[in-house]
C-alpha positions in Angstrom: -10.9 75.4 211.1 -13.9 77.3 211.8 -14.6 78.4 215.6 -17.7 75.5 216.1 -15.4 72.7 214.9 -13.1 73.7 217.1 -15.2 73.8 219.8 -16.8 70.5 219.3 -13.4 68.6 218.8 -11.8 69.8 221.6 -14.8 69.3 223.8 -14.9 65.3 222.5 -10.8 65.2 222.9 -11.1 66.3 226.6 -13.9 64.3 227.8 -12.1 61.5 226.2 -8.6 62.5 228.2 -10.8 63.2 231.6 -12.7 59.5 231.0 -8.6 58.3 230.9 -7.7 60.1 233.9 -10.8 58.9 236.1 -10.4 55.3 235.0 -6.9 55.5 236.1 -7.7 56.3 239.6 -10.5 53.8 240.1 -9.4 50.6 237.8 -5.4 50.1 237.5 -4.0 48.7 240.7 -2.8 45.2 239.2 -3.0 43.5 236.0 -6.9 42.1 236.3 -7.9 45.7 236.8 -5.4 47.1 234.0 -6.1 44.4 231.1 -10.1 43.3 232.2 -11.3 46.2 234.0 -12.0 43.8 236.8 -14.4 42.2 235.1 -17.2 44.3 236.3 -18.6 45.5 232.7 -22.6 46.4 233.0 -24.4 44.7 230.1 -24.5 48.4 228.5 -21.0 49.2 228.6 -20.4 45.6 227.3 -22.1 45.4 224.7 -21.4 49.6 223.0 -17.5 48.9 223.7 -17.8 45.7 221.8 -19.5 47.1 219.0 -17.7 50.6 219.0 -14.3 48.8 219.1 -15.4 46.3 216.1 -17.0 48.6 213.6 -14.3 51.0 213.4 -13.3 54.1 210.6 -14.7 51.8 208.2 -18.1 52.4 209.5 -17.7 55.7 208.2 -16.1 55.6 205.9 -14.6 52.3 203.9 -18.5 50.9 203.7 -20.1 54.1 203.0 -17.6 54.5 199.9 -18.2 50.8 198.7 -21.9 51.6 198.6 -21.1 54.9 197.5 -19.5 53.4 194.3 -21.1 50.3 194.1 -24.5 50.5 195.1 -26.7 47.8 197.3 -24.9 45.5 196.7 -22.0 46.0 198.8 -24.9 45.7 201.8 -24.3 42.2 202.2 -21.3 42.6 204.0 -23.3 44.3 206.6 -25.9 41.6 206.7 -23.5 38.8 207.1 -21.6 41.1 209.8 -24.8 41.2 211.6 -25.6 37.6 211.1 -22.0 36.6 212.1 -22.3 39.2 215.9 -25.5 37.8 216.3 -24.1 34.0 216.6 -21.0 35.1 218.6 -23.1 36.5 221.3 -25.0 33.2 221.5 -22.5 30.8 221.3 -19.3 32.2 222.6 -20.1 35.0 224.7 -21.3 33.2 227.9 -18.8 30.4 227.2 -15.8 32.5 226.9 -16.7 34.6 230.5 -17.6 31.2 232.5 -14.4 29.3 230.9 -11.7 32.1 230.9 -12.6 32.6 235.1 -12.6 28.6 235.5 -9.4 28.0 233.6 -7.4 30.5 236.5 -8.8 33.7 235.8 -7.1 34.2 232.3 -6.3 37.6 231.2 -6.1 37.1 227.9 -7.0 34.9 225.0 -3.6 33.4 224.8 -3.4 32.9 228.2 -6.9 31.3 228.4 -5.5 29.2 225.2 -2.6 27.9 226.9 -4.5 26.6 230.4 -7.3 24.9 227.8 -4.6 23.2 226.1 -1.5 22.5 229.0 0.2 20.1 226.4 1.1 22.9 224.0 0.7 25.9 226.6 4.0 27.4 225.4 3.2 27.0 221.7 0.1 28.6 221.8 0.9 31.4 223.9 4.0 32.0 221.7 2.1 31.8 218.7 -0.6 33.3 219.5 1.0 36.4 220.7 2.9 36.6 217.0 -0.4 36.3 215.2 -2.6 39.3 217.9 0.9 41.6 217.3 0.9 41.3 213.3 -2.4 41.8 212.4 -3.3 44.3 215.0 -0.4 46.2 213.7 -2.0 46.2 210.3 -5.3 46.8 211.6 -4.9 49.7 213.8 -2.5 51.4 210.7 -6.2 51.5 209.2 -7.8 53.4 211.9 -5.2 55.8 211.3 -5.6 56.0 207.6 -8.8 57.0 208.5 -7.7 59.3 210.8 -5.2 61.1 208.6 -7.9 61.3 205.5 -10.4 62.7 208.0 -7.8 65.5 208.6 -6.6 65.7 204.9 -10.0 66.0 203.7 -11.8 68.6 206.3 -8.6 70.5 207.0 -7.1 70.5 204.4 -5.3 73.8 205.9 -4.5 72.7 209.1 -1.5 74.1 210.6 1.6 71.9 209.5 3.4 70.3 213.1 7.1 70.0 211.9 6.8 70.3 208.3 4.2 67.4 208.3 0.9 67.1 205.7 -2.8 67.2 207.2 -3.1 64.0 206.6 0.3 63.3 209.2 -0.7 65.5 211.2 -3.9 63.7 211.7 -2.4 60.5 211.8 -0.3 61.7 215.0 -3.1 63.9 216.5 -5.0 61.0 216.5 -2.8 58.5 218.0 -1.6 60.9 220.8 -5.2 61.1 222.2 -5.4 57.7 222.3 -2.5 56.8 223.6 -3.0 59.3 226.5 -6.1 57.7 227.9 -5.4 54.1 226.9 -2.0 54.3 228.4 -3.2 55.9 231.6 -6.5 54.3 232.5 -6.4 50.6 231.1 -9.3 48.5 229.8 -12.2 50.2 231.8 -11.3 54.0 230.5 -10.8 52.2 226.7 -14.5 50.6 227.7 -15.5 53.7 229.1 -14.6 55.8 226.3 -16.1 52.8 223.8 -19.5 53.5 225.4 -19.2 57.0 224.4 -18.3 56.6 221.4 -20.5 54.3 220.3 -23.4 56.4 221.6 -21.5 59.5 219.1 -22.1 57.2 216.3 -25.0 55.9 216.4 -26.7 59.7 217.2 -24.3 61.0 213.7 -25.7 57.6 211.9 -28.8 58.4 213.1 -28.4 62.1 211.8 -26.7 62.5 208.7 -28.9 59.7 206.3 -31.9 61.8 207.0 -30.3 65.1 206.6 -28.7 64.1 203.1 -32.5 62.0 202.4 -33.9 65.5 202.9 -31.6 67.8 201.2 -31.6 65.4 197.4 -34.8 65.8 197.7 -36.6 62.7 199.2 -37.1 59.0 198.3 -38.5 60.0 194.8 -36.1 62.2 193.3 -33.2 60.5 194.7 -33.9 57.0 193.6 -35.2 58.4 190.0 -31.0 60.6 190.0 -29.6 57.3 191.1 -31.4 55.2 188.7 -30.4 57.9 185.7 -26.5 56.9 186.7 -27.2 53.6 187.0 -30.4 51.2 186.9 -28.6 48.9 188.9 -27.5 50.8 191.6 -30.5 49.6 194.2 -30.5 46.4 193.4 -28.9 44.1 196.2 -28.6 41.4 193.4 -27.7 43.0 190.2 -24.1 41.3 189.2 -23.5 39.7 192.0 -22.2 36.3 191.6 -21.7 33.0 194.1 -18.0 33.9 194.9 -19.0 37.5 195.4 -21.6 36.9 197.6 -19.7 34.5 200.0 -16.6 37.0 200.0 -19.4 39.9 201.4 -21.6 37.6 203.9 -18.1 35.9 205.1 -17.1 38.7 207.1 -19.5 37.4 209.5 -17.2 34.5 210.3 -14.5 36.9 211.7 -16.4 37.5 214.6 -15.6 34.4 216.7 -11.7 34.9 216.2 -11.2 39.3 216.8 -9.6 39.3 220.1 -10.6 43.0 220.5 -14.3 41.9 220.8 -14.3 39.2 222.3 -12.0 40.1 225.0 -15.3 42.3 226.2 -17.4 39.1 226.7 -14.4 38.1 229.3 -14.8 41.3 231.1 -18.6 41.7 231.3 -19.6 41.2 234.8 -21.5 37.9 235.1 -22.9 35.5 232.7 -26.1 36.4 233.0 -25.6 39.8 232.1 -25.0 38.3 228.5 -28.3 38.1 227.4 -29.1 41.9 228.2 -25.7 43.0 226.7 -26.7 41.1 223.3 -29.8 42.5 222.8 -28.5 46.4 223.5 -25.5 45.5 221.0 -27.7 43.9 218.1 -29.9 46.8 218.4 -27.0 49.5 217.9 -25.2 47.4 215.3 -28.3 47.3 213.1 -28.7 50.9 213.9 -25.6 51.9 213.0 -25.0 49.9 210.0 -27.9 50.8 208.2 -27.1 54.6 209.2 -23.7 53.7 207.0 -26.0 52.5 204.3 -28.0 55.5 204.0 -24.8 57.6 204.0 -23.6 55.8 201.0 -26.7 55.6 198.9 -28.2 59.0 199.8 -24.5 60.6 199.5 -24.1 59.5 195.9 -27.7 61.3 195.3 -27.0 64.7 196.8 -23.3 64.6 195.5 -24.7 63.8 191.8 -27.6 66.0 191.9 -25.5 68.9 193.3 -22.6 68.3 191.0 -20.1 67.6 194.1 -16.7 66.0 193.0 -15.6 62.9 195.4 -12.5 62.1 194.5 -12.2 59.5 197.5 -15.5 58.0 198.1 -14.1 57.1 201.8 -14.5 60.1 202.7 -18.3 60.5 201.9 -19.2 61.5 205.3 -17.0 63.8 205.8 -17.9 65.5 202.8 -21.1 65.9 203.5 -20.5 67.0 207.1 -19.1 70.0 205.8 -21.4 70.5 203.2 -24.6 70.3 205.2 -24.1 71.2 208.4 -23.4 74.5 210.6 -19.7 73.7 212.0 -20.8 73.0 215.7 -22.9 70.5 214.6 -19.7 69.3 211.5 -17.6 68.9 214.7 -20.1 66.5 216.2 -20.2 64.4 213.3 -16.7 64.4 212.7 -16.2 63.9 216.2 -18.0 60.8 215.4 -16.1 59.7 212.8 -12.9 60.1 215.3 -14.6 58.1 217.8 -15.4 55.1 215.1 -11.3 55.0 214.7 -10.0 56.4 218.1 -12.3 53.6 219.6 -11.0 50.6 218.0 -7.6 51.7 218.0 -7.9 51.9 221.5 -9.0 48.4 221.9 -7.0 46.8 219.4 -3.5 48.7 220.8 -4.4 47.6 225.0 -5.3 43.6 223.3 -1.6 43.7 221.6 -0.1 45.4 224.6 -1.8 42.7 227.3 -0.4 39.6 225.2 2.5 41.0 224.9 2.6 41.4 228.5 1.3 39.0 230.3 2.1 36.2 226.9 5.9 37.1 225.9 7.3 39.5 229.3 5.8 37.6 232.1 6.6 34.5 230.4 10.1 34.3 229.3 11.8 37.4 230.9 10.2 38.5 234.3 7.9 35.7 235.8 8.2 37.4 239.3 7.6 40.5 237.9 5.6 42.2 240.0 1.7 43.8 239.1 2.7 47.6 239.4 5.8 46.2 237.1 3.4 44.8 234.6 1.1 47.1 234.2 3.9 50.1 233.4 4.9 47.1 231.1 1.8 46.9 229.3 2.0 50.5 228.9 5.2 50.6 227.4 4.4 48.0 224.8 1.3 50.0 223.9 3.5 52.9 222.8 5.9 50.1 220.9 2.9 48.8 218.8 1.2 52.5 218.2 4.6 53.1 216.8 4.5 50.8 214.5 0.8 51.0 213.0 1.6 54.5 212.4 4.8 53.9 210.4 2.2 51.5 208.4 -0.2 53.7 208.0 2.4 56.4 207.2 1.1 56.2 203.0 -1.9 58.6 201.9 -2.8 56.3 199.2 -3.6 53.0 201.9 -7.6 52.6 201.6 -9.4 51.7 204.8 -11.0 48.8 204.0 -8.6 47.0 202.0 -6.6 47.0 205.2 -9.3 46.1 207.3 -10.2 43.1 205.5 -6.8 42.1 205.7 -6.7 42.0 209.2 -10.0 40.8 210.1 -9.4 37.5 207.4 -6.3 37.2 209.7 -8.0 36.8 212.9 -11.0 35.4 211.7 -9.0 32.3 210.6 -6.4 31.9 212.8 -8.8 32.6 215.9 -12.2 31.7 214.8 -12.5 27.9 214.4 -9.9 28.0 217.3 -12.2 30.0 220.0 -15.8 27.9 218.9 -14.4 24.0 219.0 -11.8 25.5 221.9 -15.2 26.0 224.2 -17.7 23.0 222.6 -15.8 20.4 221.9 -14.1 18.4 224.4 -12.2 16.1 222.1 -9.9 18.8 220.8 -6.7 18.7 221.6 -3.6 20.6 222.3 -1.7 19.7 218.8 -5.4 20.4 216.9 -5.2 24.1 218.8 -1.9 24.7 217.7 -2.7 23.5 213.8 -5.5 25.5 213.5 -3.9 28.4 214.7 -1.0 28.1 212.3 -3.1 27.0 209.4 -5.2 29.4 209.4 -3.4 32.5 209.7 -0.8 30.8 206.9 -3.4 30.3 204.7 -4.7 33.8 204.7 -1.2 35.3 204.4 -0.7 32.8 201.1 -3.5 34.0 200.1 -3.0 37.2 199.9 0.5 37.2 198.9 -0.4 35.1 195.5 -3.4 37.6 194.8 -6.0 35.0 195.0 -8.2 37.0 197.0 -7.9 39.7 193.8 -8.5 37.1 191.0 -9.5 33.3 191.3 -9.0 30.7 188.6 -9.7 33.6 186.0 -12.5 35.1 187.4 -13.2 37.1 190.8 -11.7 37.2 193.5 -12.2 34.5 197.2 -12.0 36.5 200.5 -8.8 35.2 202.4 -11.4 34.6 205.0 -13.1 31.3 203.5 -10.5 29.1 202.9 -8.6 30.2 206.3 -11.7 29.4 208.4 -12.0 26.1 206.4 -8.3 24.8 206.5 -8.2 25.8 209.9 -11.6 23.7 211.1 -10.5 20.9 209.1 -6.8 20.9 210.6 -8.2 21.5 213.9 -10.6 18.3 213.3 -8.1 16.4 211.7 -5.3 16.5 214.0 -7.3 16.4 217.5 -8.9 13.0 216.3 -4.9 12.0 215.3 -3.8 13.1 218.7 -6.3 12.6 221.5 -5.9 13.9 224.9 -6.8 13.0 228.4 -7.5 15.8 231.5 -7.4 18.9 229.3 -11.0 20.3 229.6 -11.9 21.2 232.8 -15.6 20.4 233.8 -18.0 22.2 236.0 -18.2 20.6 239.5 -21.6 19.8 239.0 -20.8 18.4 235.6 
């Protein structure tokens, strides 16, 4: 590891270990402070945490390969991501912070779940903590994939901790640093840090499409090399079918149900702060994601023009990091690509820890339990579920966004239709909440498991999204108009 890299990843590794330390002296004196920051989010911080804790290593890395490989076409799952944000920041962001402080000041989603719903209060805490520990398992495993392929790939040579490869080693290396600040400072240093690393990517996203542009030689030459591979490779359209465009614009539904997102819109300071936070996270996720675009398409250019082997197209970006660029300014970018993962590993490991905590400890073992008590709790079962994702994430071969999508259908389904009618529709009831809770994460899980989402009725592949996010509406609908309710939403005063 040359002497700029160095410098560059230490300097990241330490600011992120001194944002820890300072968050942890201002913002974890009881549980509101430790799991919500207080609530006292600016619209900024808001809305980069949110959108560095969402896009994650496959930013970097698992859509610049699909495009890589693919083409335009695999640009629709950014457009229906963008679509999807756009909607959760108009219709549950100011909901869920004005609802989640009127139902008792809920911590957590589960929690908030439970106090919407006090007929099933123990059932949906229960299962909602089974469902936030499984997939977030699974989902943080594939920050660390990316993690360990960043390592395997740009160090190749790394020095070997216990007899370990480069690509454990970087699984570990990564995880410690997170776990350092995320244990010690709570929400607002995982927020803090989120800001900061979202700005890192955006400013590498910003970077590295016009480098590459530049280097294959401009618009001309590189569309005229990528057309010689393949006349189809620009085209959005080009073999795309009905199923495969759903599967790629369906990603968008996830929004409304990832827990590690929307948990931000809980903690931003007021509602009307949400507007300002929406626009300034719009603006970076459009940024960013058409920065992962160019990497992809531009990559393939350079790499074919220059006669560059990929032999994992996930790890475009850091390919051409280390092709292009003098190593202080390689650190930077891959400091960048750390801070896609390290940020929603964060996010995703204090959301498991806090229902956990407040949703299984608090609940059946120490209600008394005082907040000092439950906050070194929370940090103890942050630890527990890092362990975990990295024994999952423990295979070479596990690709980034196969994982991802995994997860994401999980929560998008199980959560989604859940969160939306959970804060519009006062006819839902407690027995709906539960169904569409258990209906939809079943259905994605079955879904998987038979290989449906691989190959449908002979033909391609459905994303375990769609008929999760359907069969849990409809069960949700269904069973609230089968079981009505009195008392359980909670109007305004003035309402």
């Amino acid at each position: 590891m040359s002497l700029g890299i160095t410098i560059s990843l230490t300097a990241y590794f330490l600011l992120m270990i001194g944002i820890g330390i300072y968050a942890w002296r201002k913002s974890t004196s009881n549980s509101e402070e430790y799991l919500l920051g207080g609530r006292q989010l600016s619209p900024g911080v808001a809305a980069l945490s949110a959108g560095a804790s969402d896009m994650s290593g496959w930013l970097l890395m698992g859509l610049p390969g699909a495009l890589f490989v693919s083409g335009l076409t695999q640009s629709w799952i950014g457009i229906g991501l963008v679509v999807g944000a756009f909607f959760n920041w108009i219709i549950v962001a100011p909901r869920l912070r004005e609802q989640t402080e009127r139902y008792d000041n809920s911590l957590t989603i589960p929690e908030f779940l439970s106090k919407r719903f006090p007929s099933k209060a123990l059932s949906l805490r229960s299962i909602s903590a089974i469902v936030i520990v499984i997939f977030f398992s699974v989902y943080t495993a594939s920050g660390l994939v990316a993690g360990g392929k960043l390592f395997d790939t740009a160090f190749p040579d790394l020095i070997h901790i216990g007899g370990m490869s480069a690509y454990q080693t970087g699984i570990y290396l990564t995880l410690g640093i997170v776990l350092i600040y995320t244990m010690v400072g709570g929400f607002l240093a995982v927020s803090l840090t989120d800001f900061i690393q979202g700005c890192i990517m955006m400013l590498a996203l910003v970077i590295m499409p016009i480098v590459v542009l530049i280097k294959a030689g401009g618009f001309g030459v590189s569309e005229a090399r990528m057309m010689s591979v393949d006349p189809n490779f620009l085209s959005m359209f080009h073999g795309l079918t009905v199923i495969g465009f759903l599967s790629a614009v369906a990603w968008g539904l996830g929004y409304f149900g990832q827990p590690h997102i929307i948990v931000r819109f809980m903690a931003v300071r007021s509602v009307k702060d949400v507007p300002a936070a929406r626009n300034i996270g719009m603006a970076w996720m459009i940024i960013s994601l058409a920065g992962a675009v160019g990497v992809g398409i531009f990559g393939r250019s350079y790499t074919v023009g220059n006669d560059i082997n990929v032999p994992d197209p996930e790890t475009i970006f850091i390919i051409l990091a280390n092709q292009l660029f003098i190593p202080l300014i390689t650190g930077f970018l891959l400091a960048a690509l750390l801070a896609a993962v390290m940020s929603t590993i964060s996010s995703q490991l204090l959301v498991a820890s806090s229902s956990l905590t407040e949703d299984f400890y608090r609940l059946f073992l120490r209600r008394r339990a005082s907040e000092r008590e439950i906050v070194n709790v929370g940090r103890l079962f942050v630890l527990a579920v890092a362990i975990v994702a990295a024994l999952i994430a423990h295979n070479p071969d596990s690709e980034v966004l196969g994982l991802v999508s995994h997860a994401w259908a999980g929560f998008g389904a199980a959560f989604g239709p859940l969160i939306i009618l959970s804060l519009t529709w006062r006819g839902m009831s407690g027995a709906g909440a539960v169904a569409g809770l258990v209906a939809g994460a079943a259905t994605v899980i079955l879904w998987i498991s038979l290989g449906l989402d691989q190959s449908f009725m002979g033909g391609p592949g459905i994303y375990e999204i769609i008929p999760g996010f359907i069969v849990a509406w409809l069960a949700i609908w269904l069973v609230s108009l089968a079981t009505p309710t009195k008392d359980e939403f909670r109007p305004l005063a003035a309402e």
